[in-house]
N, C-alpha and C positions, 0 to 999 in steps of 0.2 A: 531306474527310469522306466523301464519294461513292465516291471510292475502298477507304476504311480499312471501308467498309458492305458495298464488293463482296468485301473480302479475308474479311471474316466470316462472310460469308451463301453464299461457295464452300464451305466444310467441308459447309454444313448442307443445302446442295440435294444435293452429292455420296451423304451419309448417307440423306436421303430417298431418292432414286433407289436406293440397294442396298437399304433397305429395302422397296422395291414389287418390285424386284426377285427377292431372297428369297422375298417372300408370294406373287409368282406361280409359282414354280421352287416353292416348298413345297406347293402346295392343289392343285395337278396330281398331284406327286408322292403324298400323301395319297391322295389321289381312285382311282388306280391298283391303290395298295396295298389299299385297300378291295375294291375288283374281284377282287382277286386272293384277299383271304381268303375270298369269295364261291364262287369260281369250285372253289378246292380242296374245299372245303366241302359244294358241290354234287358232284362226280365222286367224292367219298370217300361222299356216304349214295347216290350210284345204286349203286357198286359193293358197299357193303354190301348194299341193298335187293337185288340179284339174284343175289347171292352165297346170301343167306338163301333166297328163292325157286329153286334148285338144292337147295340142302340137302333143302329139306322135300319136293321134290318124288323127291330120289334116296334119300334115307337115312328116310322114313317110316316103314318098314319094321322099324325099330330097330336097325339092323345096323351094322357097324364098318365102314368101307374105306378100307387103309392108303392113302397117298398118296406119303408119303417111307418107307417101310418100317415101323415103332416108335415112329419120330421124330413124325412129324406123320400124324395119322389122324380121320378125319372120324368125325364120331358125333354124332346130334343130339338136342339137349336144348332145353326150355323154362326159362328162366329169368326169376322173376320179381323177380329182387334186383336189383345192380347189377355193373359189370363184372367178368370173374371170379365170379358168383355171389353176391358180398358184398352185404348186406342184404336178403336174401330176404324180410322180411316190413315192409316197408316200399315196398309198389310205389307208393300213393300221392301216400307223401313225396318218393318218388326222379323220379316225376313233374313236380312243380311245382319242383323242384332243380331239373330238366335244363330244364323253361323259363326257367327264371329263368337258369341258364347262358348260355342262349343269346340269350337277349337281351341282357345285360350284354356278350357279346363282339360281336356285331351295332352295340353302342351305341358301346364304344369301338374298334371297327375304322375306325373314319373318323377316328381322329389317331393312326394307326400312323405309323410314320417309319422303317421296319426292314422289309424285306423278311424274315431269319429269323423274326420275330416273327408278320409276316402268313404263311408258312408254319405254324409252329405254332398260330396261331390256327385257321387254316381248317382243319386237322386236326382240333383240340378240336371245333371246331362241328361238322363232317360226323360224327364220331365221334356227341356228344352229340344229333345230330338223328336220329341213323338207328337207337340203342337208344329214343328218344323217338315216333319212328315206330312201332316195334314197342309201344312202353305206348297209343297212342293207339287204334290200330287191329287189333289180334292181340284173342285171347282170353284171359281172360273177358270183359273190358269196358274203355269209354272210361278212357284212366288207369290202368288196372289192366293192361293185356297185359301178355303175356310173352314175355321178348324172347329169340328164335329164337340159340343158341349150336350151332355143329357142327366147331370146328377143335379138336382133340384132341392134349396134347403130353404127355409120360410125367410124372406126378406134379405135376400142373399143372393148375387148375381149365380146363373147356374154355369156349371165347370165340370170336368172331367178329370181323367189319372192322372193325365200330366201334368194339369194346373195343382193334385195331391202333391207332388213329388216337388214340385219347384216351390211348395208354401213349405213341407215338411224341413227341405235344403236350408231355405232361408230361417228357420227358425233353431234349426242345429246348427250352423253356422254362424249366427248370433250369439250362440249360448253360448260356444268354442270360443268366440271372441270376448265376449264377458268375463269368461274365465280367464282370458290369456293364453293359450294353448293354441300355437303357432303349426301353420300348415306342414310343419317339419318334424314336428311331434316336441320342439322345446317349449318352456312358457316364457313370456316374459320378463316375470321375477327373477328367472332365473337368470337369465342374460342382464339384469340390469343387478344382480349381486354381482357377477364376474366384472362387472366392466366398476365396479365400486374396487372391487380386491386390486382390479390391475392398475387400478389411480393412487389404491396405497400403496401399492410395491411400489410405483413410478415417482413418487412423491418421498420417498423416506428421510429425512434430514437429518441420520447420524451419517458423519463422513465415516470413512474407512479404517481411518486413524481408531474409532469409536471414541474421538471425542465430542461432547457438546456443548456446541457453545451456548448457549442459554442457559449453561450451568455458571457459568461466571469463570470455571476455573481453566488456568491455561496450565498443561502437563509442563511445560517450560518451565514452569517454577518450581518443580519438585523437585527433590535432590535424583542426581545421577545413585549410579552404584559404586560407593567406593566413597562416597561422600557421610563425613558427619553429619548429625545433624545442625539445624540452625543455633549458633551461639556457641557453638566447641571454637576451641582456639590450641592449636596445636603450635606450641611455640617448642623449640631445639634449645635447653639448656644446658650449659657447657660445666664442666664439675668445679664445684663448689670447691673454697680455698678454705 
């Protein structure tokens, strides 16, 4: 018995151990990825934030200066809508949107499992915090700024870093989801084979006995052990005169 207890309870300490296993190799990994959405997040609104602080300080003046000839040309504008210009009269809606963004990704950045996903993540945010910077603190008022746009492309609303980072987010994030490759670092496919395998196992129609009935034959009819077979006839004859 002692034995048939250790051959049982080997599967299950095995299982336990890769499972501690797993959750330690997992919550590190986690942990990191969070760091990292931070970290992007941070270097994309300083580089917006003194990117903006150049502008106002060289193109105050109102004036154009080409940069790539036609192509890209600096010119600076107040914008009080949102990326690209859009929703202009909505700065305080676009406000409490962009907190509300950025918390919700701050919240779920700590169960990423995807390094591309925490790229694009930390884009959105740095993007979202540094148009949110300029509503907080710019003119007319707390909430209300207007967020500082000076990069200029031919027939193209003119934008700045952060409106770069919140088009780059959405467009890696798109492609993530195209793919199937889920904010946890699983795909799809993959979750929709396990949930296939576990409907077979849950489904199996040999009983235990291993017989099947859809074979027609029932084991009831076959001879026991100890039995002739069909058509023997064992008769006791008494000695002959």
């Amino acid at each position: 018995m002692s034995d048939m207890q250790a051959e049982a309870g080997a599967p299950l300490r095995s299982q336990a151990g890769d499972d501690a296993t797993d959750s330690s190799t997992v919550r590190p990994h986690r942990r990191s990825l969070f760091w990292v959405v931070l970290a992007i997040a941070a270097v994309w609104l300083v580089a917006d934030q003194i990117t903006k602080n150049i502008a106002e300080d060289v193109l105050s003046d109102g004036s154009t200066r080409p940069f790539i000839g036609e192509l890209l040309q600096f010119h600076l504008v107040y914008n009080p809508g949102a990326a690209f210009s859009m929703g202009t009269g909505s700065t305080v809606l676009l406000t409490i949107l962009a907190v509300t963004v950025c918390t919700v990704i701050v919240w779920n950045a700590r169960r990423l499992g995807s390094m591309p996903w925490a790229v694009g993540l930390g884009l959105l945010l740095g993007g979202a915090l540094g148009n949110l910077t300029d509503r907080l603190t710019r003119e007319p008022g707390f909430g209300k700024g207007h967020v500082v746009d000076f990069l200029m492309l031919p027939n193209f609303p003119i934008f700045n870093v952060a409106d770069i980072g919140i088009t780059s987010a959405a467009v890696l994030i798109g492609l993530l989801a195209l793919r199937g490759i889920n904010p946890d670092g699983t795909r799809a496919s993959d979750e929709k084979q396990d949930e296939a395998k576990d409907g077979e196992q849950g489904t199996d129609p040999t009983p235990a006995d291993g017989h099947d009935p859809a074979d027609g034959h029932d084991p009831a009819d076959e001879p026991g052990d100890g039995q002739g077979e069909p058509g023997d006839r064992h008769t006791d004859e008494g000695p002959t005169a």
